[in-house]
N, C-alpha and C positions, 0 to 999 in steps of 0.2 A: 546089317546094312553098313556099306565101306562110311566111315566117318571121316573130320576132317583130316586126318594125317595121310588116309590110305587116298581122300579124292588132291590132296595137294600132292600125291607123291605121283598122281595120274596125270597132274597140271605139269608139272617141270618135265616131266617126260614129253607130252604133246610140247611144251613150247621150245623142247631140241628141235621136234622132227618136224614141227607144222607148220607156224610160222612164217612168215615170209612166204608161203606156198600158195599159188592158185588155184582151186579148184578144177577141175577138168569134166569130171559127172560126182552127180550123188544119186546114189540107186538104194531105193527102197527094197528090201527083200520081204519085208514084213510089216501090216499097215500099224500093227499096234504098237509097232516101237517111235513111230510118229503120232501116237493119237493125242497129242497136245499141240499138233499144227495142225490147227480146224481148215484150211483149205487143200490137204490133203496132200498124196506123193508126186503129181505129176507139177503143182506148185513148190513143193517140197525142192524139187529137181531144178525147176525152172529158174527158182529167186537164187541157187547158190553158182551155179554154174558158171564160171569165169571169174566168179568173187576172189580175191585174196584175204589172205587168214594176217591179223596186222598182229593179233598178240592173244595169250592164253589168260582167261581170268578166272577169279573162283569166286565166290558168296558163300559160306556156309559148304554144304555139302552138293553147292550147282559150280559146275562150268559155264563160263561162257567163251566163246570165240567172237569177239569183233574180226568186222569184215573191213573191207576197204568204200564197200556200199552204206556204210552208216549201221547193217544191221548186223547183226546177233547169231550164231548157233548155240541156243541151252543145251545144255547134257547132266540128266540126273542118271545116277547109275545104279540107282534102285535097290534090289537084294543083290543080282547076281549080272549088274552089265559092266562091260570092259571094253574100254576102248583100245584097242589093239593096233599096232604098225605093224605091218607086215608088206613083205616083195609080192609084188605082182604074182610071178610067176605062183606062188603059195595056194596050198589048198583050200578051199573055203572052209572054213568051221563051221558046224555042226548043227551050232546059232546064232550065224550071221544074220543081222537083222538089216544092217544099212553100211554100206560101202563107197567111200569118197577117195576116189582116184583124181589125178594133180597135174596139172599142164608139163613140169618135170620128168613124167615118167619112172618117176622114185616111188619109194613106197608105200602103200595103201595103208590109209585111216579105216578100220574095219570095227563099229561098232556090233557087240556080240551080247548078247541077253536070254539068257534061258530061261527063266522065268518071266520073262518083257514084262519086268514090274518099273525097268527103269526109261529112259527113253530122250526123243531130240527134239526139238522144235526150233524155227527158224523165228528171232524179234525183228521185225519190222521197227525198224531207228533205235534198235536197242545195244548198239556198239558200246558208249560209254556206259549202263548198267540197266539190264532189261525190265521191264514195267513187270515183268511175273515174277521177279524173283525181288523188286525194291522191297517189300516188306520184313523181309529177312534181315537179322540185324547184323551189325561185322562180328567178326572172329577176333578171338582173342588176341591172335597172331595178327590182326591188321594193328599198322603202327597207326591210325587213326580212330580203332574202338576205346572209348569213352571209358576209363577204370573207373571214376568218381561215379557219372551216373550212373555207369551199372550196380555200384554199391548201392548208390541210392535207392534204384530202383526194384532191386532184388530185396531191399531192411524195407521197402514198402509195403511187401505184397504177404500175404498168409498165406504160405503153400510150405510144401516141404522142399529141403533142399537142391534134393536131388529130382525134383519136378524142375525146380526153377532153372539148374543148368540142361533141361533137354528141351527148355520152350525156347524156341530161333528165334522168336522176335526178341529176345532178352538177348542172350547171345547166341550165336549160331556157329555147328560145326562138332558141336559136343553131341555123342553120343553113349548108349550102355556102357558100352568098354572103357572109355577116358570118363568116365563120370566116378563111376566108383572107383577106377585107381586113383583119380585126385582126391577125390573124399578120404581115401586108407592113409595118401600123403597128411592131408589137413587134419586127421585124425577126429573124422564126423562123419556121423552116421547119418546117412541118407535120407532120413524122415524127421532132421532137426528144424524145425521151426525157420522160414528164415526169416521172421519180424524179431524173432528174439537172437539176433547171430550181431556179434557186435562189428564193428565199424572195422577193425583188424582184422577177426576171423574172415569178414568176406575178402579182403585182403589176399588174406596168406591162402586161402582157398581159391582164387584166383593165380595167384602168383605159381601154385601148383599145380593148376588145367596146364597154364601155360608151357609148364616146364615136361609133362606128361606129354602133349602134343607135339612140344617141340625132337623129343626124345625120339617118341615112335615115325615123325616126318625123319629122323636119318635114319630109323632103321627102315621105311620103306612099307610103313604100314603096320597093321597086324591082320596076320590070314591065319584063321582055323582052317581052310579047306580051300579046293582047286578055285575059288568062284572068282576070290579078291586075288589080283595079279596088276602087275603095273603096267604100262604101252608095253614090253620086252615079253610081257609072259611072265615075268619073276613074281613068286612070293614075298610077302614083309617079312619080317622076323620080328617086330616087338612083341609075340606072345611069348617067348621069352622070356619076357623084364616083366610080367604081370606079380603083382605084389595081391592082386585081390580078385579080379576077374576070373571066369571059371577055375577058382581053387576052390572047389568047395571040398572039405572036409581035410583039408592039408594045411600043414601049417604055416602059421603068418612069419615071415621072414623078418619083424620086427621085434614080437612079443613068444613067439609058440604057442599062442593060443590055434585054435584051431577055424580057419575062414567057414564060416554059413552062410548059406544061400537060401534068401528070402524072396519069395512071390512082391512081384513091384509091376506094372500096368502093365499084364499080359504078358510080363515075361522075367528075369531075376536077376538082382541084387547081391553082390557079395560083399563080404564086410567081415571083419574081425574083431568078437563081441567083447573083447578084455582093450581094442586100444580104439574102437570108432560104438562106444556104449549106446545101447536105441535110449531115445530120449525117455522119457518117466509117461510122459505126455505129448504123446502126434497129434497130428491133425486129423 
């Protein structure tokens, strides 16, 4: 699932092309890539139509578009959805699910989900920051996410570490891939206590989500496969610069010890057991 680098590198792209632009239609090709706007595609259509796009926002791993009507387009991009720009004249894709054409006559907004695990919904007065996504906490990357409470907050809680950077309400934006390369940075393994992590380590473990996110937002993401692409079609490249993510059985570019990959909620953890040691005692 694209995480915070791959959905901000999808943000500055919509806010070259969108921007400033009025809507003209928005056409549903597919009801399930709307099924989080309960009054459905023909309101879908009705509330955008003629709206202008004032500016691109993000939360975490959502979109939003403020309108110039006070409300909201969300866009979560699920496993495999991309929001794409493309000319008119262009051929549809394959799994076009929902197509926003522009008073301008310039290029189509073509949202595309193969899986339609991701999807759009229209906020009703949710321009400044929509009521479905307020629960989400900022990014690390927002110059207004709280460093100290979050310390706080994470030396409060009994869980392991790397639970703690993938619940959103703690912080948001972090996923598999940026979790264990900041961990292999911070030199901690994934299932360290974090009531027992001192007041610095959360720190310098912070200090290194930041510097990983920031990293892979210039390279444009990280893409294993066709699915993650920016508005242009292009792939990321930060799976390049991976220090610990799918290596498993190669070796660690700090130590030579060799990366293992461990079963972690339904899916796997890498780590390299000579410089991020499992703790004596998890949780």
């Amino acid at each position: 699932m694209p995480e915070l680098p791959e959905v901000e590198t999808v943000r500055q792209g919509l806010a070259k092309w969108v921007t400033g632009r009025t809507i003209a239609t928005a056409e549903v090709l597919h009801p399930r890539a709307i099924r989080r706007h309960l009054p459905g595609d023909a309101h879908f259509a009705a509330i955008l139509a003629g709206r202008t796009v004032l500016d691109i926002s993000r939360r975490g791993k959502y979109l939003w578009l403020p309108l110039d009507s006070g409300d909201a387009i969300i866009g979560h991009l699920g496993m495999s959805g991309q929001l794409l720009m493309q000319p008119a004249e262009a051929a549809d894709e394959k799994h076009l699910r929902v197509r926003f054409t522009f008073t301008d006559g310039g290029p189509q907004l073509r949202f595309v989900d193969q899986r339609t695990f991701g999807g759009l919904s229209v906020s009703e007065g949710g321009a400044e920051l929509p009521d479905e996504i307020s629960h989400i906490a900022r990014d690390p990357m927002d110059p207004l996410f709280d460093d100290h409470a979050f310390t706080a907050r994470i030396r409060g809680r009994h869980t392991e570490v790397k639970r703690a950077l993938l619940d959103q309400t703690l912080i948001s934006g972090v996923g598999n891939i940026y979790a264990d390369e900041a961990l292999w940075r911070a030199r901690l393994h994934g299932a360290r206590p974090t009531d027992l992590l001192s007041r610095p380590a959360v720190e310098r473990l912070l200090g290194h989500v930041r510097d990983v996110l920031g990293e892979a937002i210039v390279a444009g993401g990280t893409s294993f496969d066709e699915l993650y692409v920016n508005v242009n079609g292009e792939s990321g490249y930060f799976d390049r610069s991976l220090n610990a993510y799918g290596r498993e059985n190669e070796p660690c570019h700090r130590c030579g010890a060799i990366i293992r990959r461990e079963q972690f909620m339904n899916r796997s953890s890498f780590s390299c057991p000579r410089c991020q040691p499992r703790p004596r005692k998890s949780l």
